[in-house]
C-alpha positions as CSV (number, residue, x, y, z in Angstrom):
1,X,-4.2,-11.6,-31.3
2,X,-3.7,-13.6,-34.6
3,X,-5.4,-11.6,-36.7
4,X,-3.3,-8.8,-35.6
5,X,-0.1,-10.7,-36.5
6,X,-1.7,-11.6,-39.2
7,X,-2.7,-8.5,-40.5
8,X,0.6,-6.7,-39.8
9,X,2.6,-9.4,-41.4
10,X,0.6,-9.0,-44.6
11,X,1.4,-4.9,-44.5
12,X,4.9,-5.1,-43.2
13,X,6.1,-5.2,-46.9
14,X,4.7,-1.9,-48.0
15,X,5.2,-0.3,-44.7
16,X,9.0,-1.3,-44.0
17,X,9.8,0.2,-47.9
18,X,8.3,3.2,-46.7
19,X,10.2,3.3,-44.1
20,X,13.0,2.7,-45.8
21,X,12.7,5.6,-48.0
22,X,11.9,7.8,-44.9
23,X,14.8,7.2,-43.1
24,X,17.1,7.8,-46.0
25,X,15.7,10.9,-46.1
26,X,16.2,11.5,-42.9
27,X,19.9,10.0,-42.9
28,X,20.5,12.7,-45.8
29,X,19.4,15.4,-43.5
30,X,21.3,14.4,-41.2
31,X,24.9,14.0,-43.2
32,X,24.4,17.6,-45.0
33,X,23.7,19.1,-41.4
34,X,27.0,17.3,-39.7
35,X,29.4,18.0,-43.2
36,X,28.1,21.8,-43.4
37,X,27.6,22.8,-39.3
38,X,31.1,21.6,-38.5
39,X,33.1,23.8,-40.9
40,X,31.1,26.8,-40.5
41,X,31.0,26.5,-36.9
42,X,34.2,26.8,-36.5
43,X,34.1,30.0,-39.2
44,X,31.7,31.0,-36.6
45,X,33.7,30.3,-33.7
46,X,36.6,32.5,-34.8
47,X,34.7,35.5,-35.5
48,X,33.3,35.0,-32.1
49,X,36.8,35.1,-30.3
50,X,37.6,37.8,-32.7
51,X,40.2,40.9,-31.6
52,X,37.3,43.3,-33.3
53,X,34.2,43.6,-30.8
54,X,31.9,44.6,-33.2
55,X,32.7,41.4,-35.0
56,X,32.5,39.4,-31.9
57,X,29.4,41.5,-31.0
58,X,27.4,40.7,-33.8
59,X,28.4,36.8,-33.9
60,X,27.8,36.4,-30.5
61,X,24.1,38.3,-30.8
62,X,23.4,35.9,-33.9
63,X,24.3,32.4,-31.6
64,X,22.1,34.4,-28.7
65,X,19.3,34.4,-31.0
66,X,19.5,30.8,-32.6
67,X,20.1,29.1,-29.1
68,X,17.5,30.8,-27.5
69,X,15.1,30.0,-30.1
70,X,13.3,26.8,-31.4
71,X,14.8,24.9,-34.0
72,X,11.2,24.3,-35.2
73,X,10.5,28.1,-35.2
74,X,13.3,28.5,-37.3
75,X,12.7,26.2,-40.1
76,X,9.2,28.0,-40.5
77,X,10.4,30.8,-40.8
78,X,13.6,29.9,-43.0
79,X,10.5,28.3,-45.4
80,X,7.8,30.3,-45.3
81,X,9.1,33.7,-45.2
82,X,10.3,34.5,-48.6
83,X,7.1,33.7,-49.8
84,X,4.6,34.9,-47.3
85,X,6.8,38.7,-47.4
86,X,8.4,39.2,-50.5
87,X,6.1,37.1,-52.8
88,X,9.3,34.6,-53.5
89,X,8.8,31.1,-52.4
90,X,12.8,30.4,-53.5
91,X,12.1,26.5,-52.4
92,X,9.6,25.6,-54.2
93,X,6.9,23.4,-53.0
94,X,8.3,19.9,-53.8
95,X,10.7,17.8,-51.8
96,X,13.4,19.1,-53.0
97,X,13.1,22.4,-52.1
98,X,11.1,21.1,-48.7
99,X,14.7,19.7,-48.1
100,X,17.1,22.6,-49.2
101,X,14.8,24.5,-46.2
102,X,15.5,22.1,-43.9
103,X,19.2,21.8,-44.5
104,X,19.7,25.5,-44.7
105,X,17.7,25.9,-41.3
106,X,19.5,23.1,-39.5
107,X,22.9,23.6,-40.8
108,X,22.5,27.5,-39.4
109,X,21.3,25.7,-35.8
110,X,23.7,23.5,-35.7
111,X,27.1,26.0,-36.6
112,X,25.9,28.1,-33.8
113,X,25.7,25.1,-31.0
114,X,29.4,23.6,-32.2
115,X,30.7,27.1,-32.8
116,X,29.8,27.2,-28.6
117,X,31.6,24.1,-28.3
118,X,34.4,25.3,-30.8
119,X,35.2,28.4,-28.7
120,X,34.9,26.3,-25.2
121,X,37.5,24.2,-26.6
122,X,39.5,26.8,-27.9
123,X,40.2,28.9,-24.7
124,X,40.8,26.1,-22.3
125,X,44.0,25.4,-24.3
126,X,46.6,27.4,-21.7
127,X,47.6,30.8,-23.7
128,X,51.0,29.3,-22.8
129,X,51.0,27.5,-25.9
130,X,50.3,30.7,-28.0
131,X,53.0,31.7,-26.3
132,X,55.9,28.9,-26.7
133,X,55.0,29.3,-30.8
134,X,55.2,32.8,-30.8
135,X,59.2,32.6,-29.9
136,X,59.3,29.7,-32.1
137,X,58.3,32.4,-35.3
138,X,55.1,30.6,-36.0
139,X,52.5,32.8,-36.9
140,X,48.9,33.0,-35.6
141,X,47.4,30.8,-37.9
142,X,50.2,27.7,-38.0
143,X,50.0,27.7,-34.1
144,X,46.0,27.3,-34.4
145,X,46.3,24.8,-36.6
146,X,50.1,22.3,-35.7
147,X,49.8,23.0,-32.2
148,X,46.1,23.6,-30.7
149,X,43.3,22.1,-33.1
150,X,44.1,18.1,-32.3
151,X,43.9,19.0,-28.7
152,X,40.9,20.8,-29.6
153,X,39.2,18.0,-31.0
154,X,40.2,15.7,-28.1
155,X,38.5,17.7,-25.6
156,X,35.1,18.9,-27.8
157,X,34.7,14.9,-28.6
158,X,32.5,14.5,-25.5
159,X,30.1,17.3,-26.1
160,X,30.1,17.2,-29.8
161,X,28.9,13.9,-29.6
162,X,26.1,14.4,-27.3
163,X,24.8,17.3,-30.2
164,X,25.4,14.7,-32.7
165,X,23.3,12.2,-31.1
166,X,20.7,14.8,-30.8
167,X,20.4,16.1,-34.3
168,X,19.3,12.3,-35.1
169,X,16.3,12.8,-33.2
170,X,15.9,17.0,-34.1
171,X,15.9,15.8,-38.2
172,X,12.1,14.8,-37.1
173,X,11.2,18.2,-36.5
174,X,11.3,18.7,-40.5
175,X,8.6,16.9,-40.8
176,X,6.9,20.4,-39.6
177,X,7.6,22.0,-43.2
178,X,6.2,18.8,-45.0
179,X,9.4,17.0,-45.0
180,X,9.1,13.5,-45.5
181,X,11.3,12.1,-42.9
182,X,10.8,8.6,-41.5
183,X,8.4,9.7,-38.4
184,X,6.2,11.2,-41.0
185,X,6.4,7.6,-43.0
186,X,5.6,6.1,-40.2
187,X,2.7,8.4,-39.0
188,X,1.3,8.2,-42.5
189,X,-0.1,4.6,-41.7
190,X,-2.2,5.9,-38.8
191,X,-3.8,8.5,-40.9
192,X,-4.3,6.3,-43.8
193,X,-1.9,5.7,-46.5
194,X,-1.7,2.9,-49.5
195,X,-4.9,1.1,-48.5
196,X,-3.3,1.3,-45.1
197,X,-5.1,3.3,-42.1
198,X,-5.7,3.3,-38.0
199,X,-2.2,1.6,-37.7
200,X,0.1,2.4,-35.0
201,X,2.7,-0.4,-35.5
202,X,4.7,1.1,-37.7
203,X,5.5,4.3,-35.4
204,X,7.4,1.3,-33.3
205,X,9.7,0.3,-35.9
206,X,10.1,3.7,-36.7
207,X,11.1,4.0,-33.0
208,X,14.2,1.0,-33.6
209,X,15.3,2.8,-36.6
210,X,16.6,5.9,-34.3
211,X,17.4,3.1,-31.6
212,X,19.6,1.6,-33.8
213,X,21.3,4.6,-35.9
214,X,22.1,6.1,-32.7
215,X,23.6,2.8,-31.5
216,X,26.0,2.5,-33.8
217,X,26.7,6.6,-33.6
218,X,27.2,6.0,-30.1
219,X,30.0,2.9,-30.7
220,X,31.4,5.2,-33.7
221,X,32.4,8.1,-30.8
222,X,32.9,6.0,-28.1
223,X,35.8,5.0,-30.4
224,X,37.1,7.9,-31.9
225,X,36.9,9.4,-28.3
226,X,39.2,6.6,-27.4
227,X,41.6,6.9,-30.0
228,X,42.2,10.3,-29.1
229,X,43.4,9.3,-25.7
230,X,46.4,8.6,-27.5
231,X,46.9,12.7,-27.6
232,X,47.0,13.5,-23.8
């Protein structure tokens, strides 16, 4: 038992930097997902609630597709298909592109689930409201966006959070496209990495790192969700 302490606290330098730089990675993945799937699902959202069926038609086919599909599947494809069929790989094959793939394929994922959320939100406001701005001469667009968005928000807190929390866990699946994420950091050490090989430790602190990320997610909603009470 001492020469396992032992041994682990004479590699925990080189394997906590690694991990380090994994889960900034994977931090980065995450931010780009959550500051590009939120605008565009809502984009995404309106043409689905569209007054044009074949609009709404099409949207609503795309989310079918996306939701009913893996995530995984979806980032090989996104990565490998421009240069398997049209003799094009457009990312490259360093980490940058490994990571423009990734966003591009979880950003998609993601716009389709919140657009879902989006549109739940959006019709459970009563048409009322619509209504009551309509004879006040606001248009369309300035009741949308003075009257029903904040109570929007309130209500899709709840289940936006719960996609939040699991697009912390879903970045791992990059790893599938060569990604360097922090599982694969972690992984690395039982494979054999740095002098380093036959280790499973470091898959355990990789383990705390979502433990605590989502942790302090979870406290972050818990009080915006609260704060939003104030909008009953």
């Amino acid at each position: 038992m001492l020469d396992l302490f032992s041994r682990i606290a004479s590699q925990f330098p080189t394997v906590f930097e690694a991990l380090n730089k994994g889960f900034l990675s994977t931090l980065a993945l995450f931010a780009v997902t959550l500051i590009g799937a939120i605008p565009l699902g809502l984009i995404i959202c309106l043409f689905t609630i569209s007054r044009f069926k074949v609009i709404r038609g099409i949207f609503k086919f795309i989310i079918w597709i996306v939701r009913g599909t893996p995530l995984m599947i979806q980032l090989l494809i996104i990565f490998y298909f421009p240069g398997l069929v049209f003799h094009n790989p457009i990312w490259g094959g360093d980490e940058q592109g490994r990571f423009l793939a990734a966003m591009v394929a979880f950003i998609f994922n993601y716009s389709c689930y919140f657009s879902e959320i989006f549109r739940g939100g959006i019709q459970s406001i009563p048409v009322g409201q619509d209504e009551a701005g309509f004879v006040l001469g606001m248009t369309r667009a300035e009741v949308f966006f003075k009257v029903k968005l904040i109570q929007v928000i309130k209500r899709i807190v709840p289940p936006m959070s719960n996609e939040i929390l699991t697009l912390v866990k879903d970045t791992s699946l990059a790893r599938i496209i060569g990604f360097q994420e922090i599982i694969w950091a972690g992984q690395a050490y039982m494979k054999g990495s740095q002098g380093i090989s036959g280790e499973i430790w470091p898959m355990f602190f990789t383990a705390v790192y979502y433990l605590v990320f989502s942790g302090i997610l979870t406290i972050l909603l818990a009080k915006l969700e609260k704060k939003l009470d104030t909008f009953k």
